[in-house]
VEXPA-354497 format. One line per 10 residues: number of its first residue (from 1); their letters; for each residue y, z, x of C-alpha. Coordinates in Angstrom, 3 decimals, always signed. Layout:
NUM	a	Y:Z:X  ...
***
This chain:
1	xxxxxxxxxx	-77.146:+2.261:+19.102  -76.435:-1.733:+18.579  -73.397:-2.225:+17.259  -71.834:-5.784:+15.492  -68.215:-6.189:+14.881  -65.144:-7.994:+15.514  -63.197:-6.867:+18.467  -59.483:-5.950:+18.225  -56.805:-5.351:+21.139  -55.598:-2.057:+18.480
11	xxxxxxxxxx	-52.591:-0.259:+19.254  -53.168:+0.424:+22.595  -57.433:-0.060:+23.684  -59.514:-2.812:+22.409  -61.656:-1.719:+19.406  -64.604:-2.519:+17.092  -63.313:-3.497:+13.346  -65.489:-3.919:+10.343  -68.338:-2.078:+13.003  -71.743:-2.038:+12.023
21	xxxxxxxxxx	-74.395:-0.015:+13.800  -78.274:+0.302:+14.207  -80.113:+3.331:+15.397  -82.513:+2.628:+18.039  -83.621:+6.416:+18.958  -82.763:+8.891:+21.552  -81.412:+7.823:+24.785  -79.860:+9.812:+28.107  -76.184:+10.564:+28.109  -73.943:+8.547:+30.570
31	xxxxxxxxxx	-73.645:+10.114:+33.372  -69.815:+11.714:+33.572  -67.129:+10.303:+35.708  -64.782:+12.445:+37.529  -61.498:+11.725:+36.786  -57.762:+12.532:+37.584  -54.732:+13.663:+36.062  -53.001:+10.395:+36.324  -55.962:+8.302:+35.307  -56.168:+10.404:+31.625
41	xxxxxxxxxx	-52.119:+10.143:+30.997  -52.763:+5.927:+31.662  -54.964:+5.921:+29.400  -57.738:+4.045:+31.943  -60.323:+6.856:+30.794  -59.739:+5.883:+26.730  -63.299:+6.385:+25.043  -65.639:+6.993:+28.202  -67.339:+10.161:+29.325  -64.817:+12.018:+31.932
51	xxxxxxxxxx	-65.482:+15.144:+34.133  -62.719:+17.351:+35.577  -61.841:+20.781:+36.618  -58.943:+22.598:+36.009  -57.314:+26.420:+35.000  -57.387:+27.528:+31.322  -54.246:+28.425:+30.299  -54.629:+29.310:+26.530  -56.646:+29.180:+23.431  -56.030:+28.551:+20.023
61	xxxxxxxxxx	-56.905:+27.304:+16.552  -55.529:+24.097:+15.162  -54.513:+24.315:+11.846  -57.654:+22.486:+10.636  -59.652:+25.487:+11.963  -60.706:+24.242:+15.094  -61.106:+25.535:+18.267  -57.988:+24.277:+21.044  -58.279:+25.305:+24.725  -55.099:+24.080:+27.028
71	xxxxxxxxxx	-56.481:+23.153:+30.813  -53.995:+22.535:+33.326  -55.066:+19.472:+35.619  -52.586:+18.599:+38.192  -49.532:+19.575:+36.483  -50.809:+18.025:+33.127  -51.560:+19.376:+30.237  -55.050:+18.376:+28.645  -56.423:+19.488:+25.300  -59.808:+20.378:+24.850
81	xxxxxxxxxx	-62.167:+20.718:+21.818  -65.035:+22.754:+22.791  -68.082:+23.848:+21.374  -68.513:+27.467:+22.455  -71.592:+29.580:+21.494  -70.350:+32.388:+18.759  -71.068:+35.212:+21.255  -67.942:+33.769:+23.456  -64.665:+34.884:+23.277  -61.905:+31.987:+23.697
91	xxxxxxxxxx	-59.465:+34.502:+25.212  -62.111:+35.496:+27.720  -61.650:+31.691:+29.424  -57.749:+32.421:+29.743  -56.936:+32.107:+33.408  -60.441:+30.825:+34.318  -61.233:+27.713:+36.357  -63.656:+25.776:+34.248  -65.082:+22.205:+34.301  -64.868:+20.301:+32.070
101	xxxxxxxxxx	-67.185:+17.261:+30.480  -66.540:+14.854:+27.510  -65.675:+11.563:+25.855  -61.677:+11.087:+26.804  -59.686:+9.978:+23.542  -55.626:+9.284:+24.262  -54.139:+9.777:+21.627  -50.123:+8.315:+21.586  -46.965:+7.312:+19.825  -46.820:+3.878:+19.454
111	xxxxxxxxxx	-43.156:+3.655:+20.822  -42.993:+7.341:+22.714  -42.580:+6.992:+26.627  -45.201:+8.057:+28.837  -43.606:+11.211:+29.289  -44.672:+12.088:+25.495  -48.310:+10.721:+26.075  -49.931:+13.116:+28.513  -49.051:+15.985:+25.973  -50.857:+14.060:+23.479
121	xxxxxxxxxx	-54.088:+13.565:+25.192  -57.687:+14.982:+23.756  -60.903:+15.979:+25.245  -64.200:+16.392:+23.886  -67.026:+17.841:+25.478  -70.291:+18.651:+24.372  -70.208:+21.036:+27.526  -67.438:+23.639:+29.054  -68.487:+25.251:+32.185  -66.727:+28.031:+33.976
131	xxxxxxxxxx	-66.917:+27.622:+37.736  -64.016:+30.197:+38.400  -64.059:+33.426:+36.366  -60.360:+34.867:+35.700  -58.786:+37.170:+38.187  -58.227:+39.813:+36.258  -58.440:+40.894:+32.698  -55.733:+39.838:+29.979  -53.740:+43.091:+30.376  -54.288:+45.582:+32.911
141	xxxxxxxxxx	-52.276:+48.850:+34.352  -51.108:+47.534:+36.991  -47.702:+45.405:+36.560  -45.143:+43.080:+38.716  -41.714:+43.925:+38.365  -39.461:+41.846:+36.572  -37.222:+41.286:+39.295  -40.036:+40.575:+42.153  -42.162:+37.603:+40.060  -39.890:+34.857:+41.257
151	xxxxxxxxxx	-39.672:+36.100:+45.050  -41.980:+34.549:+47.919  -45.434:+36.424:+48.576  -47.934:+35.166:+50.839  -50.957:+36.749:+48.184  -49.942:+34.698:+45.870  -51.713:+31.773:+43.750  -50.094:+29.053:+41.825  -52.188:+29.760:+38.926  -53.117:+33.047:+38.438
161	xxxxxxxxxx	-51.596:+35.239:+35.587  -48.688:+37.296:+35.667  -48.896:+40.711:+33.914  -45.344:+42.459:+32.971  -44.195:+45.375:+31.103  -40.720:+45.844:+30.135  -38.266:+46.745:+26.790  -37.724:+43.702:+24.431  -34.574:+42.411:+24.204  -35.013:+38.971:+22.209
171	xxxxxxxxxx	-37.594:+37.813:+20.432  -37.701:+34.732:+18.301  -41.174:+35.232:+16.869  -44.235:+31.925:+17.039  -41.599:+30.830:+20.042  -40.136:+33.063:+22.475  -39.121:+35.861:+23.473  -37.150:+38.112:+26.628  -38.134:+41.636:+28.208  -36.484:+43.555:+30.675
181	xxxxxxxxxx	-37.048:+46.835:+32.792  -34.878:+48.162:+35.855  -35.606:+45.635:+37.989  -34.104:+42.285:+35.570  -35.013:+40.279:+32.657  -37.654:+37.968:+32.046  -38.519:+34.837:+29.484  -41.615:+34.507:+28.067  -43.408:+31.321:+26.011  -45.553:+33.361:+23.460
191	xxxxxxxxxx	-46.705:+31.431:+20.389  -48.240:+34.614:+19.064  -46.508:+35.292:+15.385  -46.491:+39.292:+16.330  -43.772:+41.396:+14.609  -41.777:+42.553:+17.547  -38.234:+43.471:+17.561  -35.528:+44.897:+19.959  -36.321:+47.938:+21.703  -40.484:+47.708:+21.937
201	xxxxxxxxxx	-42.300:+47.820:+24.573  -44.613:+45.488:+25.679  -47.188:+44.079:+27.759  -47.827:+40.525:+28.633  -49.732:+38.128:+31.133  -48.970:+34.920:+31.044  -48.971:+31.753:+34.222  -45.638:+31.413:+35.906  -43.426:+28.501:+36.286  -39.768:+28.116:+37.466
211	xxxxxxxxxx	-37.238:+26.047:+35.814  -34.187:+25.942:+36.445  -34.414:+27.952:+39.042  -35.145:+30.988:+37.347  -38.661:+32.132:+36.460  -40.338:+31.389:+32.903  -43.695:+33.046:+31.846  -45.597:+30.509:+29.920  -48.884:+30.640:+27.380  -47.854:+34.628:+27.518
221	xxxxxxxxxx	-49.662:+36.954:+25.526  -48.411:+40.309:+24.481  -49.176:+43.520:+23.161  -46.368:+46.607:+22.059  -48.013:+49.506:+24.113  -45.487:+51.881:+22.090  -44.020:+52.708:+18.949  -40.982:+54.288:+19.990  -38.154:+52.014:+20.520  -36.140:+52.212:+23.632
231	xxxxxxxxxx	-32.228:+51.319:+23.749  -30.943:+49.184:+26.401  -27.659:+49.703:+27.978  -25.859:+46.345:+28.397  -24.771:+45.512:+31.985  -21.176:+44.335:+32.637  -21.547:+42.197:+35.703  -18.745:+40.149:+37.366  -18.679:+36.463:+36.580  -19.148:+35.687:+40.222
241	xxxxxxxxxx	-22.707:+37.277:+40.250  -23.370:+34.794:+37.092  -22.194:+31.544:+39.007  -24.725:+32.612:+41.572  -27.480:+32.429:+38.893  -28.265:+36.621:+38.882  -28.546:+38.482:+35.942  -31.038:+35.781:+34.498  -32.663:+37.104:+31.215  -30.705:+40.276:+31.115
251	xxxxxxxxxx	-29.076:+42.195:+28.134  -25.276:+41.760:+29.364  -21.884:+42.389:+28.199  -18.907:+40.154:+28.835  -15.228:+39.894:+27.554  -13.333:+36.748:+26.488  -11.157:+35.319:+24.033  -12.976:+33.565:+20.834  -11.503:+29.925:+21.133  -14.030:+28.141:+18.774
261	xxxxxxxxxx	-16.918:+28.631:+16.262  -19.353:+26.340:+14.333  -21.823:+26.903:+11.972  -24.885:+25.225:+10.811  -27.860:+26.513:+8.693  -31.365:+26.588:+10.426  -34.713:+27.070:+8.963  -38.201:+28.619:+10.731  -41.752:+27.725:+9.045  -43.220:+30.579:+11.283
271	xxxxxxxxxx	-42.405:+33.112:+10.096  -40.392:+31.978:+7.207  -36.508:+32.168:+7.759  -33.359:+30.519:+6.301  -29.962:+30.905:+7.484  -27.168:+30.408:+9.473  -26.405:+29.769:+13.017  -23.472:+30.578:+14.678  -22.146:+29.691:+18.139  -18.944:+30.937:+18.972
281	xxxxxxxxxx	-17.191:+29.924:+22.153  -15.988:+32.684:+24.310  -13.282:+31.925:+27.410  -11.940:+33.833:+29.789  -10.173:+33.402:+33.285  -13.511:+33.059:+34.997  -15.737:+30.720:+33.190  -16.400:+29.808:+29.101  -19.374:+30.369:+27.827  -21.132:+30.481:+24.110
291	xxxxxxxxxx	-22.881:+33.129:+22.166  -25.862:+32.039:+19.946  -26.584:+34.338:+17.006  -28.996:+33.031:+13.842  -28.476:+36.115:+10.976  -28.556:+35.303:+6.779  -26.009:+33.380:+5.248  -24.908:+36.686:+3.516  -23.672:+38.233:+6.818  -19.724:+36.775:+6.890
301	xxxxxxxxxx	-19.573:+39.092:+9.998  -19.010:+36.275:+12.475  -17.255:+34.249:+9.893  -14.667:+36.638:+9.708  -13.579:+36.674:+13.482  -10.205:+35.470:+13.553  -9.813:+32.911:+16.470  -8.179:+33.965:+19.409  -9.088:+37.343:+19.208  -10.282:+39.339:+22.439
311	xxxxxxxxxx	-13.593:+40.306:+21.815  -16.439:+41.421:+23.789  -20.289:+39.945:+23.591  -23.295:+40.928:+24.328  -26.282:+39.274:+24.406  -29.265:+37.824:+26.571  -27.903:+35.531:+29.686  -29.759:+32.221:+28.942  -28.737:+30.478:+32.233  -28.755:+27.251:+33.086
321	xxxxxxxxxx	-28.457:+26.087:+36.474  -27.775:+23.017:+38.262  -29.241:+21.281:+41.307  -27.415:+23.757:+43.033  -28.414:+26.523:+41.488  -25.064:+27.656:+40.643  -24.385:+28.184:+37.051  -23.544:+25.589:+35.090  -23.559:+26.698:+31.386  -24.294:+30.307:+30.306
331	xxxxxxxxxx	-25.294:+30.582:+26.675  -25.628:+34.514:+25.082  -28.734:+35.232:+22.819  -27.293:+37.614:+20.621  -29.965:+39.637:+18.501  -27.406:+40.474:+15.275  -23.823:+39.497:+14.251  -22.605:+42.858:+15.299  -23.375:+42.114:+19.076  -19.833:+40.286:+19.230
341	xxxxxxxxxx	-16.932:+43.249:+18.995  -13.138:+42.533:+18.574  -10.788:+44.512:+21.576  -7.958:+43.124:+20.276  -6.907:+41.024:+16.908  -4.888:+38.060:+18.066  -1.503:+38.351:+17.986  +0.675:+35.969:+15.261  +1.255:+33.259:+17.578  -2.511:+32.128:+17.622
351	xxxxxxxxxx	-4.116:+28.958:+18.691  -4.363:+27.985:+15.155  -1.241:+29.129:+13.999  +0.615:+27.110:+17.178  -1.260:+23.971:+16.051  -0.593:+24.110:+12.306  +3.109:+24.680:+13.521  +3.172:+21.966:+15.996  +1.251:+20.131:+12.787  +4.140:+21.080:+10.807
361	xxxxxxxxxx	+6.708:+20.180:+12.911  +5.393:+16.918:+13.328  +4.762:+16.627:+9.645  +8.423:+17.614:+9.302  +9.430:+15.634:+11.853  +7.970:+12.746:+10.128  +9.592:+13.569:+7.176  +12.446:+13.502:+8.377  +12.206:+10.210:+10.172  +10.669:+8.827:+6.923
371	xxxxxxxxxx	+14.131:+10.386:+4.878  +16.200:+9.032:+8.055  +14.764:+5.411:+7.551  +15.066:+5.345:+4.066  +18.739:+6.746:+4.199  +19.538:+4.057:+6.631  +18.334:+1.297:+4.831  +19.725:+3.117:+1.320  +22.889:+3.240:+3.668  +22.465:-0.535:+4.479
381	xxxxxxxxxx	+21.559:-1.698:+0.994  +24.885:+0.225:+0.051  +27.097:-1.197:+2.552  +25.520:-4.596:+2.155  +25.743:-3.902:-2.000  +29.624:-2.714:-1.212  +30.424:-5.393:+0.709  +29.026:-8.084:-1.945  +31.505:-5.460:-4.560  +34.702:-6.707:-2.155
391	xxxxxxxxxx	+33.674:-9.635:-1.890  +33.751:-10.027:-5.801  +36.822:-8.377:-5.777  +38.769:-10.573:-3.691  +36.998:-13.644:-5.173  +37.813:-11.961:-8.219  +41.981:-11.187:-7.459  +41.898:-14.604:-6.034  +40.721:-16.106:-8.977  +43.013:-13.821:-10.753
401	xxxxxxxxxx	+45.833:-14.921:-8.962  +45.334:-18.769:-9.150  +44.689:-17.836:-12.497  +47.763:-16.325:-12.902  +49.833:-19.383:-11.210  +47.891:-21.932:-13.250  +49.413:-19.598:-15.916  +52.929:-19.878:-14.920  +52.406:-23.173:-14.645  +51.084:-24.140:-17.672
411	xxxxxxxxxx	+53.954:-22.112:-18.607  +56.479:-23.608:-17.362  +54.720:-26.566:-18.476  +54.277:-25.507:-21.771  +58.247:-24.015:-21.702  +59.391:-27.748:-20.124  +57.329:-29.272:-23.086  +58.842:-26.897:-25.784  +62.238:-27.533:-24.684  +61.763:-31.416:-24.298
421	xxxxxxxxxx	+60.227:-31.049:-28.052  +63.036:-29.303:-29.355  +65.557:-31.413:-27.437  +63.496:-34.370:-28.879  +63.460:-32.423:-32.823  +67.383:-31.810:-32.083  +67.946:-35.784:-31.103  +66.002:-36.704:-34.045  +67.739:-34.746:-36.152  +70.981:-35.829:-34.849
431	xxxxxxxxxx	+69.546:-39.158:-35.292  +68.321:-38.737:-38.869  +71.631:-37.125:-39.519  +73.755:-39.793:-37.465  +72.156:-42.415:-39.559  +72.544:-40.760:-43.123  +76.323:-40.584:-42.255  +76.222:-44.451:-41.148  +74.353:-45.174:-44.156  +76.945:-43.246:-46.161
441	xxxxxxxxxx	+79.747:-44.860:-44.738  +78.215:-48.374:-44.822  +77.698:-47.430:-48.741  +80.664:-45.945:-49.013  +83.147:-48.560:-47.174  +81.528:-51.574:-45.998  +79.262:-52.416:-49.312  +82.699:-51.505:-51.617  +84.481:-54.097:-49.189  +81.858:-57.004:-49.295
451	xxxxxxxxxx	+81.467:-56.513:-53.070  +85.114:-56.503:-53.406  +85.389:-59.665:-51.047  +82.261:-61.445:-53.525  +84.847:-61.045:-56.860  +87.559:-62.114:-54.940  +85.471:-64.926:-53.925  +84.080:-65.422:-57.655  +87.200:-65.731:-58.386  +88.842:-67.803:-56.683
461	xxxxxxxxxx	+86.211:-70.472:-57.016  +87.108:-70.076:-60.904  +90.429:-70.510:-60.383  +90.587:-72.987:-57.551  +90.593:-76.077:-59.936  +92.559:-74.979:-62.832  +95.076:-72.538:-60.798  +95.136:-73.512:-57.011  +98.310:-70.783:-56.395  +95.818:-68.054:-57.716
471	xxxxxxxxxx	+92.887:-69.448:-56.087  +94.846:-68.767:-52.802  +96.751:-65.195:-53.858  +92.671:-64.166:-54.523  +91.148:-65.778:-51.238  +94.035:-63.784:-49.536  +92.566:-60.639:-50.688  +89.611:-61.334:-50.441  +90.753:-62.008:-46.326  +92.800:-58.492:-46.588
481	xxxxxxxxxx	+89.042:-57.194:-47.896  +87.626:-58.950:-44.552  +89.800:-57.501:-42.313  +89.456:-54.000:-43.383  +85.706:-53.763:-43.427  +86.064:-55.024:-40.026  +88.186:-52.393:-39.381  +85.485:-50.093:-41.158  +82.630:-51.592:-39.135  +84.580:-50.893:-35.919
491	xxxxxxxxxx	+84.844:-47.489:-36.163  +81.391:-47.495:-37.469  +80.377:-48.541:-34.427  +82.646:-46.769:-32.106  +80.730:-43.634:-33.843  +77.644:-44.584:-33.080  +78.970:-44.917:-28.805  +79.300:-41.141:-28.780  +76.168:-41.016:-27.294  +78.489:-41.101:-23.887
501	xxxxxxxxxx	+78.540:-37.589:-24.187  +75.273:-38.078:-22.488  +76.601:-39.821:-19.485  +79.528:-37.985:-18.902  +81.463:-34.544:-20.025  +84.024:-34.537:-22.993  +86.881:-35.309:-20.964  +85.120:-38.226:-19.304  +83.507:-39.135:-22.747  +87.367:-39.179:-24.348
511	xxxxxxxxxx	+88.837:-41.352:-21.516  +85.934:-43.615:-21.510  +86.603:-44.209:-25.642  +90.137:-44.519:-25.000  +89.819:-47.483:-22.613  +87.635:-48.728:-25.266  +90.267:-48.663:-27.476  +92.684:-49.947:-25.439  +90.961:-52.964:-23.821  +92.976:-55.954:-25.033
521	xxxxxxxxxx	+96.343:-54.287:-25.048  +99.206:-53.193:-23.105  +98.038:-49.537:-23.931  +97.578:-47.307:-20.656  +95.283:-44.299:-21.367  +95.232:-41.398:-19.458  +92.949:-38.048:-19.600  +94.536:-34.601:-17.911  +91.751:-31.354:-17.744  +92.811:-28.262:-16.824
531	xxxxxxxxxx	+90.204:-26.015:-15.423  +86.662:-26.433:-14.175  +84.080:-28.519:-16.764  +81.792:-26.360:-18.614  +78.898:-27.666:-20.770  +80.238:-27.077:-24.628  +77.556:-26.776:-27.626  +76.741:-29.899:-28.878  +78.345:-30.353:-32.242  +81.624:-29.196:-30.750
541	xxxxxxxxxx	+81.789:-32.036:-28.085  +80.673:-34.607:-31.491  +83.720:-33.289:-32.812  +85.920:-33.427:-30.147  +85.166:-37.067:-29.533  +84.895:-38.182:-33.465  +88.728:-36.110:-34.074  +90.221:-38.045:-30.704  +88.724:-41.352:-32.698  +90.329:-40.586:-35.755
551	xxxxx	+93.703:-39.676:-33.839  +93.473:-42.984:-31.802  +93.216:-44.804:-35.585  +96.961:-43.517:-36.100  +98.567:-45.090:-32.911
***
């Protein structure tokens, strides 16, 4: 072949793009080159012609109908895509050495780790030669106990298949399944989609392998070799043969208390299944452990398990082990929902029930805090609010009261005004009265006087030339007229001075208008009281003092 192209580093190799090819006739093969284990998984062999040998460990069809043979080659795992005659019998070349010759193809995840790539790797040879035939036949009579397969025999050959008998006790079909007879259990790899169920019997062969420290039949193939099914007694072994790592792949019972369960569906393509799986967590005063049970989703059996209850399990003892090989987490396969038993309901005071009270209480506890706090700061707001409400009501009686004393004293005020006005509407009066009495005397005395004085006058100016004796008996009235109004005028005026009644009491007013009286004279006045001075009305002291001027007239 010539081939023209452009080269490309790919994904992983170097390849050809946009390849074009001419066909220049029949030419030799390369010759093979032996290769290793470690060479296929780096990928160093990619797209040249490989030899190896190696142990067939199953055979299969891919689901685009092709023929798939595993070979083991130094712990790997290499696929292989013969071309076998039609007369040959794939499961023939199970447990046969064979050698192998083809072009290598790797065939990887772009981002897996190399861990993922050597289970992704792909031979295929034009030729597939068994060196080795198989030890023995698929199945045969003669059988290794369950119980012995893991133990130490000199005879034996890493590689060779394992043929078993026992009871099934778990099968999970296209995947697994376990088997056990008197001497212990055993788990088996089968991909085979055969309808087994609890309680057949069975053959299988299959290469062994330990993990975990507990044996594991892998590439297994099996056969029921009865119809009748056979019921296995569960064993009730003591925790402390468990931690050791016995009891492996047996059908065992064990008692605990249900702490915990979770649900989840699942879903099988092979055969086709829908449902739910369960796991319930199972403690006791040894160790805790988990039960593993997938049923339908109309089975509420496990559902209905109320936690806490004491309840006894049974199941297959998946164990897995440490570096140790002590136990370090026990899982039970259980085959239906009814494999898990209640001893004993739980009493009231459950798990649950202790946490929703502790839940409550704290939930009540919180209430009450919360009411606490807000009665606090109602409480505050109240006091605060009650202590603004005496505040107003002292700034309220204190503006009351210097309300009240502005009152009296406007009062007071208003009563010292009132009185003043009346005192001042009583002196006007007197006044207005006082002056209508002057008036009337002035009209009544004084203006009669001076008119009677201005005819005497007339008079006397008529007569004065013709009758001079007349003229004077006329001017001497009209003198008499002068000295009365004088007279008049004086007491006039002395009745105006009463206003001494201010200044003093009536006894001092009296003596004072006596003196008055007197002044000029050889008169000696004198005033006698009798008794303490008391304020008299008004008009009564007027009087007293106007009759003592009248009587004072007559001395």
């Amino acid at each position: 072949m010539t081939l023209k192209g452009v080269t490309n580093r790919g994904a992983f190799a170097p390849i050809v793009a946009a390849a074009r090819w001419t066909n220049e006739g029949p030419a030799p093969l390369p010759a093979a080159v032996p290769t290793s284990a470690e060479r296929l998984v780096a990928g160093v062999e990619d797209g040249r012609r490989v030899e190896f040998t190696g142990l067939v460990r199953s055979a299969y069809y891919v689901p685009s109908r092709k023929l798939a043979v595993d070979v083991s080659l130094g712990g790997q795992r290499v696929h292989v895509f013969p071309k076998l005659p039609p007369q040959v019998n794939p499961e023939s070349l199970v447990g046969a050495q064979v050698r192998v010759r083809g072009h290598h193809r790797g065939l990887v995840q772009r981002h897996a780790p190399a861990a993922h790539r050597d289970q992704r790797l792909r031979a295929r040879p034009r030729r597939l030669r068994r060196r080795k035939p198989r030890a023995a036949p698929a199945l045969r009579a003669t059988h290794s106990a369950l119980g012995e397969i893991a133990r130490y025999r000199p005879d034996a050959n890493r590689g060779d298949r394992i043929h078993v008998r026992g009871v099934v006790t778990f099968v999970r079909p296209g995947v697994d399944l376990y088997i056990q007879d008197g001497t212990g259990g055993l788990h088996l790899e089968c991909a085979q989609t055969i309808r087994l169920a609890p309680g057949d019997t069975v053959e299988a062969a299959g290469f062994l392998n330990i993990a975990s420290f507990l044996p594991v039949l892998e590439d297994a193939r099996c056969r029921r070799v009865s119809e009748t099914l056979v019921t296995l007694t569960p064993l009730e072994v003591p925790f402390a043969q468990l931690r050791q790592g016995l009891h492996g792949g047996e059908l065992v019972r064990l008692r605990g208390r249900l702490v915990g369960r979770t649900e989840r569906p699942v879903r099988h393509d092979n055969p086709p299944f829908v449902g739910i799986r369960t796991i319930c967590t199972i403690q006791n005063a040894d160790f805790t452990f988990i039960t593993d049970c997938e049923h339908n989703a109309e089975n509420v059996a496990l559902a209905s398990l109320a936690l806490g209850s004491t309840v006894t399990a049974t199941g297959i003892a998946a164990i897995e082990a440490g570096e140790d090989g002590q136990l370090r987490t026990l899982t039970l396969l259980q085959r239906t929902p009814d494999d898990i038993r209640v001893i004993e309901s739980p009493s009231w005071f459950t798990t649950q029930r202790l946490m929703i009270g502790i839940v409550g209480v704290l939930l009540l506890s919180a209430a009450v805090i919360g009411w606490s706090v807000t009665v606090s700061r109602k409480h505050a707001m109240l006091a605060f609010l009650l202590a603004e409400r005496d505040q107003a009501q002292r700034d309220l009686q204190h503006a009351h009261d210097s309300l009240e004393q502005r009152v009296r004293e406007r009062t007071e005020q208003l009563k010292g005004e009132m009185t003043a006005r009346k005192s001042a509407e009583v002196e006007f009066k007197a006044t207005l009265t006082e002056r209508t009495r002057l008036a009337r005397e002035l009209h009544d005395t004084l203006e009669q006087a001076l008119t009677g004085i201005a005819l005497q006058l007339d008079t006397t100016a008529r007569l004065l030339a013709r009758s001079p004796g007349d003229a004077e008996r006329h001017l001497e009235l009209a003198r008499g007229f002068m000295r009365q109004s004088q007279l008049e005028l004086r007491r006039s005026i002395w009745d105006l001075r009463s206003r001494e009644l201010e200044q003093f009491d009536v006894a001092g007013a009296l003596l004072h208008t006596s003196q008055q009286i007197a002044r000029g004279t050889q008169l000696r006045v004198e005033v006698e009281t009798e008794g303490a001075p008391q304020s008299l009305p008004e008009i009564v002291e007027k009087t007293c003092c106007a009759s003592a001027r009248k009587r004072s007239r007559t001395w």
